[in-house]
C-alpha positions in Angstrom: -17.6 -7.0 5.5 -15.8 -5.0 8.1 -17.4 -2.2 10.4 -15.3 0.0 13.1 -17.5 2.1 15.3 -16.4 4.5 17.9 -13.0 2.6 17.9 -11.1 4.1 20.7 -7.4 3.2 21.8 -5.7 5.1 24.3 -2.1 4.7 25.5 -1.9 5.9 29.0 -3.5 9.3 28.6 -2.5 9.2 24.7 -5.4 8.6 22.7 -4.0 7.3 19.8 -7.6 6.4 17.8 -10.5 8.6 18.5 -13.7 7.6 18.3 -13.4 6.2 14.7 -16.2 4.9 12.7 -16.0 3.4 8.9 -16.8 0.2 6.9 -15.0 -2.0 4.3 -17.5 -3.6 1.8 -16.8 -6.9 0.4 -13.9 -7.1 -2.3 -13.1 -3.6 -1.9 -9.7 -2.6 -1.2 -9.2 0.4 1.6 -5.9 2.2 2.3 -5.5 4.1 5.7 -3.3 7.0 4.4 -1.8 9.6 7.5 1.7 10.8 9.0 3.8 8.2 11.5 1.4 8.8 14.9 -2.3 9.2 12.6 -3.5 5.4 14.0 -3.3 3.4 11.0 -1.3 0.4 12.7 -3.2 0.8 15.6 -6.1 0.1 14.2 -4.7 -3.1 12.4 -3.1 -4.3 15.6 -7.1 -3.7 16.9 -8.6 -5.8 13.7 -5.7 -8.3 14.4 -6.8 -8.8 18.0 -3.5 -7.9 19.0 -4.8 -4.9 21.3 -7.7 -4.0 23.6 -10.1 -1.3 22.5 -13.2 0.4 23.1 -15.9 0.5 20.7 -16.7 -1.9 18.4 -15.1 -4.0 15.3 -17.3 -6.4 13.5 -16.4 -8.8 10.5 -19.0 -10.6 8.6 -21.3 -10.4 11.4 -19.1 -11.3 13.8 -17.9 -9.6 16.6 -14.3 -9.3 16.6 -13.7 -8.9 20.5 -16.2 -11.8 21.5 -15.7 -14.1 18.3 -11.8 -13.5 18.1 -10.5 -17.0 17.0 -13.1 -17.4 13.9 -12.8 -13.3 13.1 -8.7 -14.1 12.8 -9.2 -17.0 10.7 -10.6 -14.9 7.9 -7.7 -12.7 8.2 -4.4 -13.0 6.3 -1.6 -10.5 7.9 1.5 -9.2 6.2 3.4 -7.2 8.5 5.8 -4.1 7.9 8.7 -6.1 9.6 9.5 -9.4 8.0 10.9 -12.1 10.0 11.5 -15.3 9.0 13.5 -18.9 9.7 16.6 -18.0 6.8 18.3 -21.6 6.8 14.6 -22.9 6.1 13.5 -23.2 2.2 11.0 -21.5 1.1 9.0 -24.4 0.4 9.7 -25.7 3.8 8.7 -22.7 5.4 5.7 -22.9 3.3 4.8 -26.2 4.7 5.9 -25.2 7.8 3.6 -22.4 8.2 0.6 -25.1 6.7 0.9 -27.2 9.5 0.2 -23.8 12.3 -2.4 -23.3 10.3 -4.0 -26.7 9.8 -4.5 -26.4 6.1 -3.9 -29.1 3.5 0.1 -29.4 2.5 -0.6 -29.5 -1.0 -1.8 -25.2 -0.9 1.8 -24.7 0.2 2.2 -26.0 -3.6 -0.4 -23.7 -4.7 0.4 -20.2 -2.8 4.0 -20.4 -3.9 3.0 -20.9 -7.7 0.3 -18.2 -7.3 3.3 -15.6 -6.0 5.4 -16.9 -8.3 7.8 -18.3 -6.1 7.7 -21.9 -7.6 11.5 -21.6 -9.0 13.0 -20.5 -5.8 10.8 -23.8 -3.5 14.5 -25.1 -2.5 16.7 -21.6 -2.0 17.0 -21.1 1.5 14.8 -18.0 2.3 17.5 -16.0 3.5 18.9 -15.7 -0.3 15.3 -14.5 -1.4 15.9 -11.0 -2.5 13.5 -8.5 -0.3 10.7 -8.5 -2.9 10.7 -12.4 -2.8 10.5 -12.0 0.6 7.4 -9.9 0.4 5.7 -12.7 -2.1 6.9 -15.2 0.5 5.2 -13.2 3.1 1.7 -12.8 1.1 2.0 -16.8 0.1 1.8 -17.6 3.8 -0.7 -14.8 4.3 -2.9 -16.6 1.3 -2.2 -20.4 3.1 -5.9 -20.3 4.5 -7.5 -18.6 2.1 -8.7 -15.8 4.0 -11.9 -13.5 3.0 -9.4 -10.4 4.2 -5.6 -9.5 3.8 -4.4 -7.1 6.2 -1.4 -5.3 5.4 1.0 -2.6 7.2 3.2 -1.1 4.4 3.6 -3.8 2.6 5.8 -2.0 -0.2 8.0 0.5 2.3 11.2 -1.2 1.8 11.2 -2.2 -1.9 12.4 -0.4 -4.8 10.4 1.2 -7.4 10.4 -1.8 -9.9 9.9 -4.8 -6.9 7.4 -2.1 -5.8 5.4 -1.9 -9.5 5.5 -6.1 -9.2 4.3 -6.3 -5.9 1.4 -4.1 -6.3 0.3 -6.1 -9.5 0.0 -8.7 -7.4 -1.9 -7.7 -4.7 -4.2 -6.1 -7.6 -4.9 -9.8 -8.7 -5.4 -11.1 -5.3 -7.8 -8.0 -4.9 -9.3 -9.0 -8.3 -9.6 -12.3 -7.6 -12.0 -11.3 -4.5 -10.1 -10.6 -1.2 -11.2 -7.4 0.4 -8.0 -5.8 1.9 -7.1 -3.4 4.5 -3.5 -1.3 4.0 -1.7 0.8 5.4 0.9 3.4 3.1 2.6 6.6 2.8 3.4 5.5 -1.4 0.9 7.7 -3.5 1.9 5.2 -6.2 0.9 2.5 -4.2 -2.8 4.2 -3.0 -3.8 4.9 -6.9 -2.8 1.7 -7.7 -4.6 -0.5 -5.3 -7.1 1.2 -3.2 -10.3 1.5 -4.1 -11.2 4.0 -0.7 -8.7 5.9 1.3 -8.9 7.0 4.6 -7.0 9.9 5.7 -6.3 9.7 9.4 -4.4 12.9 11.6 -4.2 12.0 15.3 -6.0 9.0 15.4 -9.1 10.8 13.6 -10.3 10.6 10.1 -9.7 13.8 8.3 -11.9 13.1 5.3 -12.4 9.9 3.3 -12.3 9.4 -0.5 -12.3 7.3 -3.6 -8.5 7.5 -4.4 -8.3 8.9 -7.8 -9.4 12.3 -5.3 -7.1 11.7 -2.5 -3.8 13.8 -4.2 -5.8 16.8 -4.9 -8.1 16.6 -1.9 -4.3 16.9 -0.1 -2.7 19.6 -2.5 0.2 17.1 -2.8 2.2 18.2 -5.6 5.0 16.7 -7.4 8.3 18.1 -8.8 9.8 17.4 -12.2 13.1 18.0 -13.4 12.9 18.7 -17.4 16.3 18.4 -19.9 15.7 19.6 -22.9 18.4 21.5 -25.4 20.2 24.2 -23.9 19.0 26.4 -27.6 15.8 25.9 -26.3 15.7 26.2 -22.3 14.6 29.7 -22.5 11.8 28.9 -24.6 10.6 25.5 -23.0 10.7 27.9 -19.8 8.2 30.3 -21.8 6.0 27.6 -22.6 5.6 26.0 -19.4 4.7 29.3 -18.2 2.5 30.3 -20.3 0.9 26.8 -19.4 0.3 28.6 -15.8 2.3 25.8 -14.5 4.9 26.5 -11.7 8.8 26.4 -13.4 11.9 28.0 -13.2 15.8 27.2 -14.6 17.4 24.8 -12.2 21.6 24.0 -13.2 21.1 22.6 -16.9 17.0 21.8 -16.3 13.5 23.3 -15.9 12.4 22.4 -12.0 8.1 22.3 -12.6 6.2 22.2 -9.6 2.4 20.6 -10.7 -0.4 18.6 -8.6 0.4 15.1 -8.0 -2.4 13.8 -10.7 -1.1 16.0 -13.2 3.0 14.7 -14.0 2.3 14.2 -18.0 1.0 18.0 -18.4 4.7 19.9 -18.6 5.9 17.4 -21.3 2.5 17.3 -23.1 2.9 21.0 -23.2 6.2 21.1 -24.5 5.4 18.1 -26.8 2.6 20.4 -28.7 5.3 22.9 -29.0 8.0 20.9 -30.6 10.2 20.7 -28.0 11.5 17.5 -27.3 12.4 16.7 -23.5 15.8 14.6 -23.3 15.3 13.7 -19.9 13.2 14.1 -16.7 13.4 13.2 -13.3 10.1 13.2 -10.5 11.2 14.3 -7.1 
C-alpha cells in the first residue's frame, strides 16, 4: 500500500531521516515509535506532501512526489495540534469541511454518526470537550473516505479514559479496512492499535517489530505501587521476592519494578498466596 525507500530529509546540515526504507501493507496499522528528534513527523509531513525529500514514497502505485494531488486524496490527516473555527457547530464545520473537499453533504451526516458525535451536531465546537474534538478531527479526516488515515499523536493530550475511547475507535476504523500510519510515545496506545512498529533514533530505524514485542525488545519496564495490610507487608515483600521480581517497602506500599508486558504478575503472585492487594497504582 505504502513503500518509503531511501527517504532522506535534511535540515540544513541536519539530517533528520536517514536513508529509510519500509512498507505498510494494506489494512495494517503501523506506529512509528522514537524520542522527540527520531523522524516520525517528518516522515508524515513527507507522505503528506508537505515537505521535499530524497528518495522515494509510493502509495498504491503511485508516486507520491509526481502524483501528489491523487496520492493526498487517499489520505486522511489528523494532526497533533487541533485547530478549528469554535463559533462554528460541529455539524457546520462538518459541512464546511464537505464542501473543500467536494464530497456529497449528506457524509457530513454519516462521519458524525460514525464518531459518535450526532448529539453534539448543533454545540458550537468550541464547547466540545478535547476528546470530542479528537472524534471531530477523525470525522473530517473520514469525510472522503480515504484508503489511509495518517495520524501524529492522536491521543497525546487526552486522559486515560478519552484515551481508552479514542483508541477503540480508531480500532474500528482500522477494522473496518483503513490502513493507518501513527505516530506515539503511549505504549498503551501501540499494543492497542498497531499491528507493526517502527522504532526510529535519529532519523533511522532501530529495529522493527510486531508490537506485542516492541516493550521487551526496549527493556521498558513499569513500576507498581502495591497496598496491601500493614500485618502482611513484610510477607507480601517475601513473596514478590521470592517471585524474582524487583520490590522493596515504599511509605505504607510495596514499589515492584517488572517488564512493561508483565503488570498482572506481582498481584497474581500475591493472589496464589492469599494476600489480598487493597490498592495499586502504575507509575
Amino acid at each position: 500500500m505504502i513503500t518509503f525507500t531511501h527517504l532522506t530529509k535534511k535540515f540544513g546540515k541536519f539530517t533528520a531521516v536517514d536513508d529509510l526504507s519500509f512498507e505498510v501493507s494494506r489494512q495494517q496499522a503501523v506506529a512509528l515509535w522514537g524520542p522527540n528528534g527520531a523522524g516520525k513527523t517528518t516522515i508524515i509531513k513527507c507522505l503528506l506532501g508537505l515537505l521535499g525529500y530524497e528518495g522515494q514514497i509510493v502509495v498504491d502505485g503511485l508516486d507520491a512526489r509526481k502524483k501528489g494531488r491523487e496520492v493526498r486524496r487517499m489520505l486522511g490527516y489528523v494532526p497533533q495540534e487541533l485547530s478549528f473555527y469554535d463559533d462554528m457547530s460541529t455539524a457546520g464545520m462538518t459541512r464546511y469541511f464537505a464542501r473543500l473537499k467536494k464530497v456529497d453533504s449528506s457524509r457530513s451526516v454519516e462521519v458524525l454518526d460514525q464518531v459518535g458525535l450526532t448529539e453534539h451536531a448543533k454545540k458550537p465546537v468550541g464547547a466540545l470537550s478535547g476528546g470530542m474534538k479528537q472524534r471531530l478531527a477523525l470525522g473530517l479526516a473520514l469525510l472522503a473516505d480515504p484508503a489511509i488515515l495518517v495520524l501524529d499523536e492522536p491521543t497525546s493530550s487526552l486522559d486515560a479514559e478519552t484515551r481508552d475511547q479514542f483508541l477503540s475507535l480508531l480500532s474500528e476504523v482500522n477494522g473496518g479496512g483503513k490502513t493507518i500510519v501513527f505516530t506515539s510515545h503511549h505504549l498503551q496506545e501501540i499494543e492497542t492499535l498497531a499491528d507493526q512498529v517502527l522504532v526510529l533514533r535519529e532519523g533511522k530505524i532501530e529495529f522493527s517489530c510486531e508490537a506485542h514485542e516492541m516493550a521487551e525488545r526496549l527493556g521498558l519496564r513499569t513500576q507498581i505501587k502495591l497496598r496491601v495490610a500493614l500485618d502482611l507487608m513484610d510477607t507480601a515483600l517475601e513473596v514478590l521476592l521470592r517471585e524474582g521480581l524487583s520490590a522493596r517497602r515504599n511509605g505504607v506500599g510495596i514499589l515492584v519494578e517488572v517488564p512493561a508486558h508483565a503488570k498482572a504478575k506481582p498481584i497474581e503472585s500475591l493472589s496464589h498466596a492469599d494476600i489480598p492487594v487493597l490498592d495499586f497504582d502504575i507509575r
